[in-house]
C-alpha positions in Angstrom: 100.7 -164.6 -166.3 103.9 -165.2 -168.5 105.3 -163.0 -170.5 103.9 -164.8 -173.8 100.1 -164.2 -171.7 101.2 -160.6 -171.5 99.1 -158.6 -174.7 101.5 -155.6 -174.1 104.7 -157.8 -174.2 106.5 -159.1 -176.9 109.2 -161.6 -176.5 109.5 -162.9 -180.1 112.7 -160.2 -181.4 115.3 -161.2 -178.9 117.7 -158.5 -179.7 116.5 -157.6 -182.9 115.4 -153.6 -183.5 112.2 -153.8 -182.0 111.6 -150.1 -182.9 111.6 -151.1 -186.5 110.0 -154.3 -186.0 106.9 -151.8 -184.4 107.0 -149.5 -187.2 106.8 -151.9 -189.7 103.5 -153.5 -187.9 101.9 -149.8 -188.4 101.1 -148.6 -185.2 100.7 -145.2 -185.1 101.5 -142.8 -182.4 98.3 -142.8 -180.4 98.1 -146.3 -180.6 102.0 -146.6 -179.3 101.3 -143.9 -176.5 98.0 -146.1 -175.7 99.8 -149.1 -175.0 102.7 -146.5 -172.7 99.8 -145.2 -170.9 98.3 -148.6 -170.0 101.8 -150.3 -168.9 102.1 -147.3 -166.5 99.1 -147.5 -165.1 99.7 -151.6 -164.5 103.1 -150.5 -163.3 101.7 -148.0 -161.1 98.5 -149.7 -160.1 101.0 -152.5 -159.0 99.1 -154.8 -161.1 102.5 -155.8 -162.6 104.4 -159.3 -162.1 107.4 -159.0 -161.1 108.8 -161.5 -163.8 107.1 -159.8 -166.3 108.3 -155.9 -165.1 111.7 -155.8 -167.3 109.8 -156.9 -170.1 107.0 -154.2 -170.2 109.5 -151.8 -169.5 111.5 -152.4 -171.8 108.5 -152.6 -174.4 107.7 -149.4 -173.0 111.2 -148.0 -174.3 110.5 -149.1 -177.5 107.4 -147.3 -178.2 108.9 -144.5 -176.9 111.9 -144.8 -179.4 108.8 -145.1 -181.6 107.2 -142.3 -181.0 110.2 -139.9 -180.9 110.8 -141.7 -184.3 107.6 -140.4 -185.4 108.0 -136.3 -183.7 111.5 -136.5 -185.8 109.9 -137.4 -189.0 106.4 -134.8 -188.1 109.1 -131.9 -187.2 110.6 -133.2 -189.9 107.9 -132.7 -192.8 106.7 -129.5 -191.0 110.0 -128.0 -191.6 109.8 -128.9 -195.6 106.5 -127.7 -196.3 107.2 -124.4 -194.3 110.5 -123.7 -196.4 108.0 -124.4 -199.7 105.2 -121.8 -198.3 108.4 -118.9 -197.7 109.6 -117.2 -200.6 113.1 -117.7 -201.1 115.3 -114.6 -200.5 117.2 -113.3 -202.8 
């Protein structure tokens, strides 16, 4: 299978931000930690090509830089509303 077979690879950015190219497509964070889970397993079920294993790992680092992405911003928006529900001192 090449990598252009490959549903969980994308070869279409070369070098572009793929982080932001994934974000912008609207996955969300259980559907980006879906698609880590099921690389792993094809990694560790050595289901895997060989000439496709740089590619899903590397699309595996980029849903990871999109999930962090996506903690910051929840951490983020936590932090704002729980300033808003505390009385400032005085």
């Amino acid at each position: 299978m090449s990598a252009t077979q490959d549903p969980l690879i994308s070869s279409e950015t070369d070098g572009v931000d793929d982080a932001a190219l994934v974000e912008k497509d609207g996955l969300s964070f259980s559907g980006a930690l879906g698609e880590i889970e099921e690389i792993l397993a094809k990694i560790e079920g050595d289901e895997v090509d060989i000439d496709t294993l740089a590619l899903s790992l590397s699309r595996a680092a980029t849903l990871l830089e999109v999930c962090r992405g996506k903690i910051r911003r929840a951490e983020h928006e936590v932090e704002q509303v729980s300033q808003r529900l505390v009385p400032a001192a005085e």
